[in-house]
N, C-alpha and C positions, 0 to 999 in steps of 0.2 A: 111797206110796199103800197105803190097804191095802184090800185087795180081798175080806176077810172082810167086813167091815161089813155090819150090815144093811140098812143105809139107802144110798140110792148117790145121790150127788149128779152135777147136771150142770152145770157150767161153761159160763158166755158174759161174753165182755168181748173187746171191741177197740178198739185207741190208732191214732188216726188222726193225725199232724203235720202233714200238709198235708189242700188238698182244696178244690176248687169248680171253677169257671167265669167265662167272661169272656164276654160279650156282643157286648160293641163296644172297640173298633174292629176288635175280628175276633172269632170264635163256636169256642171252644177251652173244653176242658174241664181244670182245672191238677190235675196229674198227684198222684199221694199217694203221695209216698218213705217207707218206712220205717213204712207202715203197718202191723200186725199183728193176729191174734184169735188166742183160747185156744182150743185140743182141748176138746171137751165132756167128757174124763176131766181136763182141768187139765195140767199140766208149765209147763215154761217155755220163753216165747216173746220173742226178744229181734231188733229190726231196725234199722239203724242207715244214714243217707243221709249223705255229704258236703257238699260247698256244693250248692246248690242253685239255678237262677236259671228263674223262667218269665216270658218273654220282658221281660224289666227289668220286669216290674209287682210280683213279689212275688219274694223271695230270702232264704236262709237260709244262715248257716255251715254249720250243720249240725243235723241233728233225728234222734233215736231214739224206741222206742217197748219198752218192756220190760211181760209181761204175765207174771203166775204163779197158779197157783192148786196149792190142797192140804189134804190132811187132816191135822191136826192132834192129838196125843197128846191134847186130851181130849172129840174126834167131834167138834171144831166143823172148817168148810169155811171157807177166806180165799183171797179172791182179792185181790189187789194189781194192778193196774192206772196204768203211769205215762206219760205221752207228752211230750217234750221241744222245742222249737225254738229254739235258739242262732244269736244275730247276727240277729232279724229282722229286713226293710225292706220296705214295702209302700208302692211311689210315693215314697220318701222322708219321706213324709209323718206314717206309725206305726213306730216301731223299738221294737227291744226288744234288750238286752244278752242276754236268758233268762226263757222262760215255760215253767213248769211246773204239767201239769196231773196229777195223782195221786188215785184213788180206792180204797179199801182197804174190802171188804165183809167180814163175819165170818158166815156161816151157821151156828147154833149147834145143834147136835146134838139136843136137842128140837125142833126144827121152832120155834123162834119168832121174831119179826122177826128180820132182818138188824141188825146192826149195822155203821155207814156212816163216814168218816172222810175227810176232805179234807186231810187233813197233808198239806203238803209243795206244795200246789198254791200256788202266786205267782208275781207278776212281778218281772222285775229289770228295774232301769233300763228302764221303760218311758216313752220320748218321745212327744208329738206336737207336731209341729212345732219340732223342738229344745227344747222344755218337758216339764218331767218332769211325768208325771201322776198321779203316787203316791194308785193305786186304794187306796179305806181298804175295808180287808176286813172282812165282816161278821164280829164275834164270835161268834155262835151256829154257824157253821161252820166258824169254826177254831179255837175253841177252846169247846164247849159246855160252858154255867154249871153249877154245882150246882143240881139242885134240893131237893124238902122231904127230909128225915131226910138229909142229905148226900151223895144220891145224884144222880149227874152224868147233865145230862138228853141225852137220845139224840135225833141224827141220825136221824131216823125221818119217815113221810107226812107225820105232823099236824105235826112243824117246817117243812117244804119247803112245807104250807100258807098256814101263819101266817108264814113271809116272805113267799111272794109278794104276800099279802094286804099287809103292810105295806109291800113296797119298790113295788108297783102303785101303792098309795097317796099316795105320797111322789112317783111320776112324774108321775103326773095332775095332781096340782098343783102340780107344776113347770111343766107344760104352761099349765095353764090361766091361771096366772098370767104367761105369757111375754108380755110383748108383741107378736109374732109365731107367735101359738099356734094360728091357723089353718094354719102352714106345718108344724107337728107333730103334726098330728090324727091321720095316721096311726100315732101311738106310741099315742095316749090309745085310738084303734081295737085295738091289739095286745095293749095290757096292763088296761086298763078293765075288762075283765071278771073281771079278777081281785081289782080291789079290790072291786067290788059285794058285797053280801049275797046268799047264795047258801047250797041247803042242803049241806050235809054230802053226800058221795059225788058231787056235783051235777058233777063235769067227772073226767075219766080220770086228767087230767095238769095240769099245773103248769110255768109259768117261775117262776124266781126266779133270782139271783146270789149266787157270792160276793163280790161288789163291792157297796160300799152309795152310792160313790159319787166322785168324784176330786176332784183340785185346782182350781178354780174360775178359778186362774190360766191354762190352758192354752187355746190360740185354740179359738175355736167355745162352744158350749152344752154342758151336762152335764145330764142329768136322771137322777140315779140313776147305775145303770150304763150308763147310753145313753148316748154322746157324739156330737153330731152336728158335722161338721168342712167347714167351708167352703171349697167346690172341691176337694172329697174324697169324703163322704159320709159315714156312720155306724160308728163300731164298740162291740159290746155286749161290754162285759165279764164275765167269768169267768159266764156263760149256762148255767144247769141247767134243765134241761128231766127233772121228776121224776115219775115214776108212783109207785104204792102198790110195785111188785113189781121196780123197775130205777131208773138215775138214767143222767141222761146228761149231761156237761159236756163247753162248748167257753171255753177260756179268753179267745179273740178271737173271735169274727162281724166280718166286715167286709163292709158292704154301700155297693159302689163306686158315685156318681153324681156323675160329673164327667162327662170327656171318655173315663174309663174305667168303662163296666158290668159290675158281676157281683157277685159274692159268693164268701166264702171263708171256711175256718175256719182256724185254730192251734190246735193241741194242744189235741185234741178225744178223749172216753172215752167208754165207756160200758162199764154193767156191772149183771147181775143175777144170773140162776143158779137153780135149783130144786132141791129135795131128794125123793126118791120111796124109799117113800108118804112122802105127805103128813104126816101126823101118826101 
């Protein structure tokens, strides 16, 4: 660190692997092993859980969470941010060999946007139901295009926008087209207002994924990244929930509605930070 600078940046990011609540058939809150946040001067922060089991509804081998932040030889600020969960099982139902969620922000030493990067963030061998459901991951955030004079377009608001605007899009009329699309209203209620015309600054924040959508093959419906799983319930993939000034990702949402109620996340981030002054 170097503590001449004149610009002093502050540090925020924290890796959550586990985390939520169960309803029914009993009202318990599931614990979050190996969750971590950074010092507002940055260092490193590394947490690490064994197996894990809450009460056989959800369990893991094992999940860490590593957080780092620091200044770099030419005034920019990088915080790194990754959160891990190995061997998941949730009701048997969702597994995962390994889901990793990874966020990588560069604060650049003029005060100008953030620079954002989702390297590293995937699923392995992700099941449901014994069917692999090999999430296709969107290119614009794992690997952004070139754009004009060959300069590679950035991870920034207006892309976190313009997906959701498009993956909204894409849900809605998956919905509406369902045969059963009265029993999904509630998606077309969640995400609807993101595909609508709308002005510019017009909402704080933003869902979108990096999932554009799975294998078609696997039991239940897919809309996008929604999967909805019968005698299950829901789980949304790789879920970014993005403001102008921070981003947050959960690589699983599971929202239980069987005989078991609640909701939970896996390998879950989030990360922003500020620079002072300002410019």
């Amino acid at each position: 660190m170097r503590s001449s600078a004149q610009k002093i940046h502050y540090f925020h990011a924290e890796a959550h692997p586990f985390g939520g609540f169960i309803e029914k058939p009993f009202q318990k809150h599931i614990p979050s092993p190996a969750s971590g946040s950074l010092p507002a001067v940055g260092g490193h922060v590394t947490t690490r859980s064994d197996a894990f089991n809450f009460e056989e509804i959800v369990s893991c081998r094992s999940a860490y969470s590593r957080i780092s932040g620091s200044h770099d030889e030419d005034g920019s600020w990088w915080t790194l941010a990754t959160s891990v969960v190995e061997g998941l099982n949730i009701l048997e139902v969702v597994t995962a060999e390994r889901i990793v969620a990874q966020i990588s922000v560069q604060h650049p030493a003029d005060g100008g946007s953030p620079q954002i990067s989702f390297a590293g963030s995937r699923f392995e061998r992700l099941q449901i139901c014994g069917c692999d459901a090999s999430p296709a991951m969107n290119s614009g955030f794992q690997a952004p295009g070139r754009g004009t004079g060959g300069s590679r377009n950035p991870i920034n608001w207006k892309l976190f926008q313009e997906t959701a605007s498009q993956q909204a899009a894409k849900l809605v009329k998956g919905v509406e087209g369902d045969d059963d699309r009265d029993a999904f209203q509630p998606l077309t209620e969640r995400y609807g207002w993101l595909a609508s015309k709308r002005k510019p600054g017009a909402h704080e924040c933003v869902l979108c994924s990096l999932v554009d959508g799975v294998d078609r093959a696997i039991p239940g419906k897919s809309f996008c990244h929604v999967v909805d799983i019968p005698h299950f319930g829901r789980i949304i993939l790789g879920e970014i929930m993005a403001f102008p000034a921070s981003v947050q990702l959960s690589m699983i949402r599971a929202e239980l509605g069987c005989a078991t109620h609640g909701a939970m996340t896996m390998a879950s981030l989030m990360a922003n930070g500020g620079t002072v002054p300002p410019h």
